[in-house]
N, C-alpha and C positions, 0 to 999 in steps of 0.2 A: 268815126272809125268803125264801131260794131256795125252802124246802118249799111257803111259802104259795103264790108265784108260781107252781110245777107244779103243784101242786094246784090252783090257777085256771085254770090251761090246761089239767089232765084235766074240767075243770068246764065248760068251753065247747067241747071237743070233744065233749061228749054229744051222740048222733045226730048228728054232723055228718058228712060223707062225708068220703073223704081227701081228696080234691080243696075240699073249706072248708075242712078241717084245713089243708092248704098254704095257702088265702089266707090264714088271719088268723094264721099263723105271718110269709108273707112279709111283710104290714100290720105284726106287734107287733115283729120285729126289724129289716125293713130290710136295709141291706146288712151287718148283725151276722149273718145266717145262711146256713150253706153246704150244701149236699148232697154226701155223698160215697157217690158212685156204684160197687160191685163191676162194673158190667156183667150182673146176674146180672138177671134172669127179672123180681123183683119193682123191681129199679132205674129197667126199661128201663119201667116201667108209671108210676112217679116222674114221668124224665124227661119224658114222654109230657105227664103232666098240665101239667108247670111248665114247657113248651116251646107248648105250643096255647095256654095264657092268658096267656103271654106275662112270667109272675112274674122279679123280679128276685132271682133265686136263684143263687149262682155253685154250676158243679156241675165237682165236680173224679173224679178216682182214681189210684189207687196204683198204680203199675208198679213191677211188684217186682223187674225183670230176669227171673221165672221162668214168666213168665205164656203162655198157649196163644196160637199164632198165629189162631186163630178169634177170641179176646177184642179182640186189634189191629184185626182186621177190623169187631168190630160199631163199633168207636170212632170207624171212619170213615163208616160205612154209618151212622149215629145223627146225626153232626155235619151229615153232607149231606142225610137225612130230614128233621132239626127245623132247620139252618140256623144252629146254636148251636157252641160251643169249648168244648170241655171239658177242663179245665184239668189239666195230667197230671204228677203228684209222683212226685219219684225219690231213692230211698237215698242216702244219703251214699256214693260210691265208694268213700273210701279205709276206711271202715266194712265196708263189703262184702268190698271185697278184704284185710282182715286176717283179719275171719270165717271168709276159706274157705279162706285159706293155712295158720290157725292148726287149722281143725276139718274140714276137707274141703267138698266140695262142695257135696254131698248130709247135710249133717253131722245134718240133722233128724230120719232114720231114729234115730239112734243113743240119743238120749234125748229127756224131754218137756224138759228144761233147755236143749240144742240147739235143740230146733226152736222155743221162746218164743224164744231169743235172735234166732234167722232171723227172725222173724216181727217183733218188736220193731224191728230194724233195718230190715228192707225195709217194715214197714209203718206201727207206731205210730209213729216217729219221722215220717215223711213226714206220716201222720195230724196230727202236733203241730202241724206245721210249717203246714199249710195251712188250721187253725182258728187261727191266730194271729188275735187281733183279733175274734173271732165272741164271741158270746155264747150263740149256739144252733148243733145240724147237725143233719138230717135222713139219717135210714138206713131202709133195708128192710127191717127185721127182720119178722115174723110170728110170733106165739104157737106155731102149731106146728110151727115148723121143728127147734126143739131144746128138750130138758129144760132147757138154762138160760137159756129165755127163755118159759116158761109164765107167769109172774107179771108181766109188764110189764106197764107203762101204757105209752099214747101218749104224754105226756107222761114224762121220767123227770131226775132228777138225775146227769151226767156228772160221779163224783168223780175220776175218773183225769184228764179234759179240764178240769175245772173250770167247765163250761158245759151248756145244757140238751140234752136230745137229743128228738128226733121221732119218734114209728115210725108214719107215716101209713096203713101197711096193715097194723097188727097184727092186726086182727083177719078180714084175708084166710085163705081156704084157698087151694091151693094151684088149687084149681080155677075158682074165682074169679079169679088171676091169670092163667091161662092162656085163658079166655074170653076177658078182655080185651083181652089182646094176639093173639088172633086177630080178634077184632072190630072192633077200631081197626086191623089190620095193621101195630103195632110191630114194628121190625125186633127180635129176638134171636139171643143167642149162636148157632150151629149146633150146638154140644158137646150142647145139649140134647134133641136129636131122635136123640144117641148112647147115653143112657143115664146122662148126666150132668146131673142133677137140680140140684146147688150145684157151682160151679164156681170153683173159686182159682188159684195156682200149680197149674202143673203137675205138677211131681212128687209134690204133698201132694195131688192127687185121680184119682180112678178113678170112674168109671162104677160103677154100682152094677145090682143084680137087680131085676126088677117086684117089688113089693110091700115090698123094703128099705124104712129111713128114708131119709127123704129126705138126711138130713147125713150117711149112714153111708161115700158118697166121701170124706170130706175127714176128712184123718189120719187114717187107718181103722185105723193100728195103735195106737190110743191109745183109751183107755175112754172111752165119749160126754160123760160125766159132767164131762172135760174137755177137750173140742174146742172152745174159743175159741181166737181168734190172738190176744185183747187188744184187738184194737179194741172189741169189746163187752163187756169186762171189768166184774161186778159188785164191787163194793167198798162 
């Protein structure tokens, strides 16, 4: 039954642009679906579309306590541009503060075991938390941002969340995003015009070289092969 139903929504997103793709997602679920926003490059192209047409789409993100003061800033420069709230999830404290008394601060350098656990707590959990209730969310992913997300559909089945997931600019380059949001004048991150191409926590990103991958900032001491935090965990 779920297969069918994704399979009929990669069936009617043929040739449709993202911005269809978000209406007949916002039309088939209602207030069943949410967007959860990184703040990152291709999100603020998201919000863009589902703020001018006015979609009833609740758009939230994850404060993980470790996030760059540039990323705070777009969240306010974004709500006052489109006139919208964007709903802001946060760690379980006392989760937090066992993590870091028991592993250190920083405890993510140390293993890839550490830093899922960070990631788990400051993010998936929040994640869980704020698709309660939804049936579908809408993410930014793009085909070629990373090796483990060459094979997606638009449409895909979320077996970690239990629900469907969106990826309405999968098949954007990255140059495509970046026209657009000079054309429309979307406000974005600043970290961008630094040399930081994907943007996370702080500490787990760096600025990268011209010509790098573009995901090569983010846990750059870990093989690319497994740079997810889990939020887009294949299963």
């Amino acid at each position: 039954m779920i297969t069918e139903k994704v399979n009929d929504l990669n069936q009617q997103f043929k040739g449709k642009t993202s911005f269809e793709v978000l209406e007949r997602v916002s039309a088939a679920f209602g207030s069943k679906i949410r967007f959860a926003s990184s703040m990152g490059a291709e999100d603020q192209v998201i919000i863009h579309l589902i703020a001018r047409a006015g979609l009833p789409i609740e758009i939230f993100t994850l404060d993980t306590g470790r996030m760059f003061s540039e990323t705070y800033e777009l969240i306010e420069k974004t709500e006052a541009r489109y006139g919208i709230k964007i709903r802001m999830m946060f760690p379980d404290a006392t989760q937090v503060e066992n993590m870091v008394n028991q592993k250190g601060i920083n405890l993510f350098y140390k293993s890839i075991e550490n830093r899922k656990l960070c990631c788990n707590i400051r993010k998936i959990q929040p994640l869980q938390r704020a698709l309660q209730g939804a049936e579908a969310w809408i993410a930014g992913l793009r085909r070629e941002q990373s090796p483990t997300r060459t094979d997606l559909n638009i449409a895909v089945w979320d077996q970690g969340n239990g629900l469907i997931k969106i990826n309405p600019l999968l098949e954007w380059s990255e140059k495509q995003v970046w026209e657009f949001i000079k054309e429309n004048k979307i406000p974005y991150n600043a970290l961008h015009d630094k040399g930081y191409p994907s943007i996370g926590c702080q500490p787990c990103t760096r600025a990268v070289m011209p010509g790098e991958d573009i995901r090569s900032g983010r846990w750059w001491w870990e093989n690319p092969d497994t740079k997810e935090c889990g939020l887009h965990a294949r299963k």
